[in-house]
N, C-alpha and C positions, 0 to 999 in steps of 0.2 A: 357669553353675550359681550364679551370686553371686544372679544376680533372684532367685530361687527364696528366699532370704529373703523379701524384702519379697512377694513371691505368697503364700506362705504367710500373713505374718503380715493380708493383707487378703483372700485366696479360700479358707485354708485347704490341705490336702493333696493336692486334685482338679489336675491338669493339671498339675504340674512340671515341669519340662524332667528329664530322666533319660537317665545314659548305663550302657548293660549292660555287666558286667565279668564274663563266667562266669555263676554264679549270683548276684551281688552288682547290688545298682541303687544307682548314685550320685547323689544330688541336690542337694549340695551341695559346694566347692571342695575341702573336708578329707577328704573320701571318695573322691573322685577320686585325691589326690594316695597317701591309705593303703593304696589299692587299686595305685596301682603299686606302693609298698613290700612288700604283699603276694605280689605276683608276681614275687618276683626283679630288680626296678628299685633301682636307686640312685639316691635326692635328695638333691640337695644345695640348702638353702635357705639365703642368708645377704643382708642389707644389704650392696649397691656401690656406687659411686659410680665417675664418671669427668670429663673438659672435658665440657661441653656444646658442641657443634656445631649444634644444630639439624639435623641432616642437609645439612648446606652443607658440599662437599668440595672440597678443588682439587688437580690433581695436573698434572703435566708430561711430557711425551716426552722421552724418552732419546735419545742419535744412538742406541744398540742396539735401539730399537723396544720397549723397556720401559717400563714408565710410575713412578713416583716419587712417593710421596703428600707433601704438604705440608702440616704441621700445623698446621691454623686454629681459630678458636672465634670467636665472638661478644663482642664489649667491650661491655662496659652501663657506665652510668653510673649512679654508684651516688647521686648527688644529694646528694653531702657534697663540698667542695673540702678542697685542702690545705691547711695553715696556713700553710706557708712562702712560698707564692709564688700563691693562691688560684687554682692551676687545677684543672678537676675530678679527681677520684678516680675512678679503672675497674675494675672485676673481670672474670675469667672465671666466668660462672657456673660448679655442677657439675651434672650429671645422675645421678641416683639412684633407687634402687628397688629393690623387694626380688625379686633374682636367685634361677629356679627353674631350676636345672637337673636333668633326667631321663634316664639310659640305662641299657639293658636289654632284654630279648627283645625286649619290644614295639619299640622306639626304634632299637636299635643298640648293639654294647657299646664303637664305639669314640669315635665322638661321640655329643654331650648335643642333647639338644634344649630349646633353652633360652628362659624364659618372662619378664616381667619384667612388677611390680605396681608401678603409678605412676599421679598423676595427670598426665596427659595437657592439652598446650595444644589438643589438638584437642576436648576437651570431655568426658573424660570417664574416669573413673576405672576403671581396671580391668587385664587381664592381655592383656600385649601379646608379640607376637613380638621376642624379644631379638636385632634384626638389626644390630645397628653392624656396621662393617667391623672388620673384625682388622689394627689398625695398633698399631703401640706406642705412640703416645700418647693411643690408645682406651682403653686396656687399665685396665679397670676395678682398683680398689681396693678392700678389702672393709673394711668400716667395724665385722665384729664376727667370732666364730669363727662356722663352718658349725653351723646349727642341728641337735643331736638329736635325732634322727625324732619325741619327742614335742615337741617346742617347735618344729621345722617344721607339723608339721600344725596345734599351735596359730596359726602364724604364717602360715597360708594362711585358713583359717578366719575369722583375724580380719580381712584382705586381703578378703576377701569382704562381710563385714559394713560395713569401711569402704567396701568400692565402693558399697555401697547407701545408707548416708547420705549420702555425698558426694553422690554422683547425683542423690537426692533432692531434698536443701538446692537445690544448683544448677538442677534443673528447678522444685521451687515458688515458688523468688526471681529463677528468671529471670536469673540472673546469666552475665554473659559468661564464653567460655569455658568453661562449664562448670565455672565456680567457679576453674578456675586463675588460681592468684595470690591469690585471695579466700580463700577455703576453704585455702590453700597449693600448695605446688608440687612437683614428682617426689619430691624429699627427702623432706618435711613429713609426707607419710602414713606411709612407712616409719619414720620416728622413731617416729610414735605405735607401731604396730608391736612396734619393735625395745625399745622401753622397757617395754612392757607384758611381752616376754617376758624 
């Protein structure tokens, strides 16, 4: 539903992508998400954050035939040394994004079906399945309160809009990754985001 911006703003209102809800046509991410509020859904929209993993897991066997997750992350080097002893400095990245969770008739009332808005190393700016594993030192942090139904929908709306200039920027300059890194990183869009709301 995000394209449907930039389609309009160069074909006009012919061809859309449109998804039916009853008698309501949604074309855009904020209509979609109103239209479940409308229906008896509950959203919760808020900025998280968690380690970043990359999706790189390791886990071990039990003599019980259980298996044991072990918490890992990725060391970067952050390209500053120490001053005491000039060896380099590391961090854990974090991974973030602005967490949609959904449940309700349509869903389920007893899990969420959960979405998450980030730029993506795979190229490309937009609304992804929120599939980490459920480990506790997965376990996201929320970086503000859970948005109010009018400042979620603000805050998907504009999650839309920013998909399409990112997108944009990165396919006319041709830029790797799809701008991640360039254009910013999972965090970076959601700040914009979370500060404008």
């Amino acid at each position: 539903l995000s394209y449907n911006f930039y389609k309009k703003a160069n074909d006009g209102d012919d061809h859309l992508f449109e998804v039916h809800w009853n008698n309501k046509i949604c074309r855009y991410p904020e209509e979609l998400i109103q239209e479940f509020m409308n229906n008896g859904h509950i959203v919760e929209i808020c900025p998280r954050s968690t380690v970043a993993c990359f999706g790189v897991a390791l886990c071990v066997k039990e003599n019980d035939g259980q298996y044991s997750n072990i918490p890992i992350t990725v060391q970067l080097r952050t390209g500053i040394e120490r001053s005491s002893d000039g060896k380099p400095a590391y961090f854990q990245p974090p991974h973030g994004g602005l967490d949609i969770g959904i449940k309700g008739p349509l869903i389920g009332e007893t899990k969420m079906c959960e979405v998450q808005f980030y730029v993506s190393l795979d190229g490309l700016t937009g609304f992804y399945a929120n599939h980490d594993v459920d480990l506790p030192f997965l376990k996201r942090t929320s970086l503000a309160d859970v948005y109010p139904n009018e400042q979620a929908i603000s805050a998907v709306r504009m999650a839309g809009l920013v998909a399409v200039v990112f997108n944009r920027i990165a396919t006319e300059m041709n830029l790797p990754f799809g701008g991640y890194g360039v254009l910013g990183m999972c965090n970076d869009v959601v700040t914009l985001i979370d500060y404008a709301i």
